[in-house]
C-alpha positions as CSV (number, residue, x, y, z in Angstrom):
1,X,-29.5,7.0,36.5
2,X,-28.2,10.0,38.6
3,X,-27.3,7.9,41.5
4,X,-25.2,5.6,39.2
5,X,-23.0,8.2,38.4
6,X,-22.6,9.6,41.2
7,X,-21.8,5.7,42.9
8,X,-19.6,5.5,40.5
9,X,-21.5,2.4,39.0
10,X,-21.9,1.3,35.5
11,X,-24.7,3.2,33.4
12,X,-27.4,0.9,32.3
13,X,-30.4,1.5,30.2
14,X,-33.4,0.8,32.5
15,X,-37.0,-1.0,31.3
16,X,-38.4,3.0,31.2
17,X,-35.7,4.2,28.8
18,X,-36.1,1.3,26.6
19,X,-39.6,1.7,26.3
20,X,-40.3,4.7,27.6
21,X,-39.6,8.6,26.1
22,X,-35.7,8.2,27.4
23,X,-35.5,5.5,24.6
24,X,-35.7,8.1,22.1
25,X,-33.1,10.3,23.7
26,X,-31.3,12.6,22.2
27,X,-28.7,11.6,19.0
28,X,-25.1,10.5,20.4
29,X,-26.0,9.7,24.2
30,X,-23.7,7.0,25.0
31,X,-24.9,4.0,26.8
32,X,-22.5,1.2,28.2
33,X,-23.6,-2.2,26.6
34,X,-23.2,-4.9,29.2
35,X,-21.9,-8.3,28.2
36,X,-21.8,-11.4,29.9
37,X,-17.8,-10.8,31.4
38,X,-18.8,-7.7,32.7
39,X,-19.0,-4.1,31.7
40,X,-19.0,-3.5,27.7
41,X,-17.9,-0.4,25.7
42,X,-19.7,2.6,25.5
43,X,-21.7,3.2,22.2
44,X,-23.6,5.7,21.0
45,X,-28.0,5.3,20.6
46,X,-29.6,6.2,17.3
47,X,-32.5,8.8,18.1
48,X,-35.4,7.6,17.9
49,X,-38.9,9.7,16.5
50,X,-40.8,10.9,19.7
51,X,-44.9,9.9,19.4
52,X,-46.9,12.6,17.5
53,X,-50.7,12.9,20.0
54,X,-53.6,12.9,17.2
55,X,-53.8,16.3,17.1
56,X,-50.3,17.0,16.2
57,X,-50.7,14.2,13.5
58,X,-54.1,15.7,12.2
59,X,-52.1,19.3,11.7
60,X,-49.5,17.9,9.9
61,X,-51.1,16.1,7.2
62,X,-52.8,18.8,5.9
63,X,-49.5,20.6,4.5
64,X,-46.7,17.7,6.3
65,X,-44.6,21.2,6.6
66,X,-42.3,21.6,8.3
67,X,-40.3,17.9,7.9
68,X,-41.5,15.3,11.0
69,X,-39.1,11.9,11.7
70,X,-42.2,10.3,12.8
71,X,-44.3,10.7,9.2
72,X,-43.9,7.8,6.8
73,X,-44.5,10.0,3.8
74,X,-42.3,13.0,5.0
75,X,-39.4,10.1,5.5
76,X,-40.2,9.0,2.0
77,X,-39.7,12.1,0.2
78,X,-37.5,14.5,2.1
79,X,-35.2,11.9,4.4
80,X,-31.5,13.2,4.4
81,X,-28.5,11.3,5.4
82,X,-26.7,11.8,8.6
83,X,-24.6,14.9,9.1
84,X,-20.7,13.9,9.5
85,X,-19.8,15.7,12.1
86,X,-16.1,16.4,12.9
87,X,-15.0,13.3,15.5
88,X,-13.6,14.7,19.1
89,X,-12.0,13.5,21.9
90,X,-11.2,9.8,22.5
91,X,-13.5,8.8,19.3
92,X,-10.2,10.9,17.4
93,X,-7.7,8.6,18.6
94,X,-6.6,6.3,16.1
95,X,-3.5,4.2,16.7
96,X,-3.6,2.9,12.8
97,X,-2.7,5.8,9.7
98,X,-5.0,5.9,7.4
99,X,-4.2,6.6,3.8
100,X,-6.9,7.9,1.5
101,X,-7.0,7.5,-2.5
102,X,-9.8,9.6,-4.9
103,X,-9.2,10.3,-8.1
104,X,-9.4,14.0,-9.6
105,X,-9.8,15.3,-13.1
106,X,-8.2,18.3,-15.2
107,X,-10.2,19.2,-18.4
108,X,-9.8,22.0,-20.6
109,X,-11.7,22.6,-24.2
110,X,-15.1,21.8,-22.6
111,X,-18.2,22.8,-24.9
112,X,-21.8,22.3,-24.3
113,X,-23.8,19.8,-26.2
114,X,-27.6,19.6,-26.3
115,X,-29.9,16.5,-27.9
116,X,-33.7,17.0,-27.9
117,X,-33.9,15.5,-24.3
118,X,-30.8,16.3,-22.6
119,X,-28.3,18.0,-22.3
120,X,-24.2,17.7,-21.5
121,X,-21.1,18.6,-21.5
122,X,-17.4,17.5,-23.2
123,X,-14.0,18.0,-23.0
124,X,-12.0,17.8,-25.7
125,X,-8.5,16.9,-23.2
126,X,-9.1,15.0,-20.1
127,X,-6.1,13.9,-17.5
128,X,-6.9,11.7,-14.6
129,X,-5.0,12.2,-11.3
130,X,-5.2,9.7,-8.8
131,X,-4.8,12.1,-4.9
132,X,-3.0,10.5,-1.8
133,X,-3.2,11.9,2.0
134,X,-1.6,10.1,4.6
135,X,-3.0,10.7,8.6
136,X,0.4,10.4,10.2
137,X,2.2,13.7,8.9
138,X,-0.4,14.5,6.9
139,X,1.7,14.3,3.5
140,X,-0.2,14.8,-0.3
141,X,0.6,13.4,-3.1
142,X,-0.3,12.9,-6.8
143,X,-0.1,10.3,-9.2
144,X,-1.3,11.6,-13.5
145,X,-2.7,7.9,-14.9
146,X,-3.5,6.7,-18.1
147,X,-6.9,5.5,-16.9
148,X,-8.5,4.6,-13.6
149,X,-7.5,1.4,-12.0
150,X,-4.3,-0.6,-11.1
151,X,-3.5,-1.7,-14.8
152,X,-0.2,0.6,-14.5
153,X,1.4,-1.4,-12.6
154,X,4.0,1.7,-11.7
155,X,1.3,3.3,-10.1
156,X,0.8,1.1,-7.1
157,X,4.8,0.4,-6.8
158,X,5.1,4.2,-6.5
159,X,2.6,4.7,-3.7
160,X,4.4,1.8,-1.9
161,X,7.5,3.5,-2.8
162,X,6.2,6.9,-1.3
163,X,5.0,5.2,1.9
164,X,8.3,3.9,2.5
165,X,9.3,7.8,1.9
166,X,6.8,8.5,4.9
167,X,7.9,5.8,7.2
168,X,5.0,3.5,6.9
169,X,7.5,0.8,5.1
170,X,6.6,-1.7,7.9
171,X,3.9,-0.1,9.6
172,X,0.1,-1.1,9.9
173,X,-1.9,0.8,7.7
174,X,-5.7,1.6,6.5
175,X,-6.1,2.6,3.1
176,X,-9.9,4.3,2.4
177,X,-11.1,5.5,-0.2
178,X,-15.1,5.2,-2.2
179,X,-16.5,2.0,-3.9
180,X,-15.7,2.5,-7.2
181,X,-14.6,-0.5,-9.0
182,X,-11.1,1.2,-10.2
183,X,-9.9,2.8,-7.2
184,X,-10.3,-0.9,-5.4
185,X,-8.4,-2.8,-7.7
186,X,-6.0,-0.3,-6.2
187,X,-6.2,-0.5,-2.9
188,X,-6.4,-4.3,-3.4
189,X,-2.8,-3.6,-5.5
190,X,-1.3,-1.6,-2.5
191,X,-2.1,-4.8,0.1
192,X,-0.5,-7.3,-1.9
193,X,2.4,-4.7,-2.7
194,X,2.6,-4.6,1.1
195,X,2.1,-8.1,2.4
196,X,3.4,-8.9,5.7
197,X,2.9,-5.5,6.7
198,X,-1.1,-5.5,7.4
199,X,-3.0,-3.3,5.1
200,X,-6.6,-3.1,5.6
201,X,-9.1,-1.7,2.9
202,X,-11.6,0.8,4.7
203,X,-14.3,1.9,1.9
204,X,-17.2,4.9,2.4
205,X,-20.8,4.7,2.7
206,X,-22.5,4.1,-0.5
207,X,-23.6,6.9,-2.6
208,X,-22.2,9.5,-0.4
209,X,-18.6,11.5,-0.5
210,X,-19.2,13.2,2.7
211,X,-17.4,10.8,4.6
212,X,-14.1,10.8,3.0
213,X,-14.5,14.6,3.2
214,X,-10.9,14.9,4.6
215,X,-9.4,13.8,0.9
216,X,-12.1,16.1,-0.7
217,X,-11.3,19.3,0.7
218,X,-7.5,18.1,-0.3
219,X,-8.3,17.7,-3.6
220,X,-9.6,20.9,-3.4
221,X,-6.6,22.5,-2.5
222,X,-4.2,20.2,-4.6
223,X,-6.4,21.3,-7.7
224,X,-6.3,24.8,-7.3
225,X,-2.3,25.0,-6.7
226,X,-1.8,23.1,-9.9
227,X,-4.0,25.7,-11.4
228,X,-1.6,28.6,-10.2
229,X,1.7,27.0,-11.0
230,X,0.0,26.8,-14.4
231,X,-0.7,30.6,-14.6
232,X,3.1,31.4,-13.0
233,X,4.2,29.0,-16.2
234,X,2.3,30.4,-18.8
235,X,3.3,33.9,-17.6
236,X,7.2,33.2,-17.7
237,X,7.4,31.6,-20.7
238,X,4.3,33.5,-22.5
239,X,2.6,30.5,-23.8
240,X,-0.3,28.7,-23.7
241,X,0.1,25.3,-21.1
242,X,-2.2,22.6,-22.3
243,X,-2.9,19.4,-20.4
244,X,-1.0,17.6,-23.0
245,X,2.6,19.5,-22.9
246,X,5.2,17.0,-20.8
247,X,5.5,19.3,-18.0
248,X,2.0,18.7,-16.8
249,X,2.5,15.6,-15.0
250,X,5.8,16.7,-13.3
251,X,3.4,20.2,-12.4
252,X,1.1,17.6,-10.7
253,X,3.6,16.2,-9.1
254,X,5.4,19.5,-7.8
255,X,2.0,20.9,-6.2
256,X,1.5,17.7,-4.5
257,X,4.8,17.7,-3.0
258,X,4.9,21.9,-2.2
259,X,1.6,21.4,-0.2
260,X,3.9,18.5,1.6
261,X,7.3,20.5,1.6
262,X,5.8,24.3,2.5
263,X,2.1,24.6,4.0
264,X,2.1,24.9,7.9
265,X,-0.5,22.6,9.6
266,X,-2.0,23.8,12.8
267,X,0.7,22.3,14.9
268,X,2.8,25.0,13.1
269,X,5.0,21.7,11.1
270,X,5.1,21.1,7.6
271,X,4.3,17.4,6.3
272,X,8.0,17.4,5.6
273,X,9.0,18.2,8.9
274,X,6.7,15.9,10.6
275,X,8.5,13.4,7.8
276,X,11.9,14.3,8.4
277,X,11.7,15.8,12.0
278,X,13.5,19.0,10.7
279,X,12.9,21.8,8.0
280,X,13.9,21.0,4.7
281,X,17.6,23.2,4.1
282,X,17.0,22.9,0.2
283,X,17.7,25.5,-1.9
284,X,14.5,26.6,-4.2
285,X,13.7,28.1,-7.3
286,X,10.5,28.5,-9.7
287,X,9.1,25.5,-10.8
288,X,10.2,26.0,-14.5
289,X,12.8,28.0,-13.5
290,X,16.5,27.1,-15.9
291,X,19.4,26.3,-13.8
292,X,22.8,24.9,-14.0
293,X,23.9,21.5,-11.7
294,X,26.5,20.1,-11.3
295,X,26.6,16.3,-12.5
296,X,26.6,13.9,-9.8
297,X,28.9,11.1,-9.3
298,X,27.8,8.1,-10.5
299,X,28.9,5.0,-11.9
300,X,28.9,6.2,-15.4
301,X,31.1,9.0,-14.1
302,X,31.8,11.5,-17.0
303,X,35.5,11.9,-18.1
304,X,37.9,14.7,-17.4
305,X,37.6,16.7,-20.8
306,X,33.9,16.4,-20.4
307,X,31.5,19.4,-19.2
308,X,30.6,18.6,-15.3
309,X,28.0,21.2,-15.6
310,X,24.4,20.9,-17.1
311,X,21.8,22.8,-18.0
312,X,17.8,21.6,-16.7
313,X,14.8,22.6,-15.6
């Protein structure tokens, strides 16, 4: 095998390493595949138990501690899945964006409930969010729905409307996101929003969220700012917010698009600028905040005896 590589030939598995110990080898040793052109792509070999001796096997049934790959029962009872480790290097590369979808939840007015065999929780308010992050400027945003699904048909028009924002109007996309029934009526709803464009439906591993940790930990981070704007509101006005006031959804909205508009990503960009290829020159205030504007021109253009200034929100 040494000599290969140092020949600068192809590396092939050889009759010892499939048979042999090498087959086992340890987890993520690449092998090239050959095919019948020529030289095939490099893929990476599941590990594979080593052989227990009798003795080793005779110790470890009488307590099968600590966990062995090679024992039927331990496999049985305390198999895990494989970690997700980050992906590096030339496995990173990806030429298509993906966009990944997960709904969250925000409950308030939750009380405990307890039956003679179980027990569970309730809330008295519930409000479903539906989360989108996009892998080419890494842009959130977030969408407050009736109910899970692509029965609101604004739902999937806006996220085609917000890719067009992103400049993915024409561009090859991937849109992940879990199993669940609802959330792939709406990718489904985003392909045919987007036909001619080539939209392909990635979906993760059954019964497992690990792999679409990337929208997870952005969930995490879109929940918690929604909380804070919350507390900033509730401060400045001094009353309670509750998930059914109107500003809720445009608060869901605004944290989405502040995480876009004002955290730095390691490359030291915003979302925004990697959007816009600047900073955004906007002028801010408090979400909440009153101000005056000044009344656009439109074509319902006010008269002259009419007040060009407003007061909002």
């Amino acid at each position: 095998m040494e000599d290969d590589k140092d020949n600068g030939g192809d590396v092939q598995a050889s009759p010892e390493d499939i048979n042999g110990e090498a087959a086992a080898g340890s987890e993520g040793e690449l092998r090239c595949t050959p095919c019948e052109h020529g030289t095939g792509i490099s893929q990476k070999t599941a590990r594979a138990p080593g052989k227990p001796t009798s003795k080793e096997v005779e110790e470890h049934e009488l307590t099968h501690c600590p966990y062995r790959a090679w024992c039927d029962h331990c496999v049985k009872g305390q198999a895990k899945d494989d970690g997700h480790s980050t992906v590096k290097g030339d496995l990173a590369d990806s030429s298509v964006v993906r966009v990944s979808l997960d709904y969250c939840f925000f409950q308030e007015d939750i009380t405990n409930e307890s039956t003679e065999h179980e027990e569970s929780t309730k809330a008295r308010t519930s409000m479903t969010v539906l989360v989108m992050l996009e892998t080419l400027c890494h842009s959130v945003w977030g969408y407050v729905v009736e109910s899970k699904g692509a029965s609101e048909d604004w739902v999937v028009e806006q996220i085609a409307e917000d890719l067009e924002t992103i400049g993915l109007s024409g561009e090859r996309i991937i849109v992940k996101a879990d199993q669940e029934a609802s959330i792939t009526d709406v990718q489904r709803g985003i392909v045919k929003a987007r036909a001619g464009h080539g939209t392909a439906i990635e979906q993760s591993k059954v019964g497992t969220s690990n792999s679409n940790g990337r929208i997870e930990r952005c969930i995490q981070d879109f929940k918690g700012l929604v909380r804070t704007l919350r507390s900033v509101i509730e401060e400045r006005l001094g009353v309670k917010i509750h998930l059914t006031d109107p500003i809720v959804p445009w608060l869901v909205r605004h944290a989405a698009h502040t995480i876009t508009s004002s955290r730095v990503r390691e490359d030291g960009r915003t979302a925004y600028q990697l959007m816009k290829g600047r900073r955004s020159n906007a002028r801010l205030v408090p979400f909440g905040e009153t101000v005056l504007f000044k009344i656009p021109k439109t074509i319902h253009n006010i008269g002259d005896f009419e007040n060009r200034w407003e007061r909002g929100t």
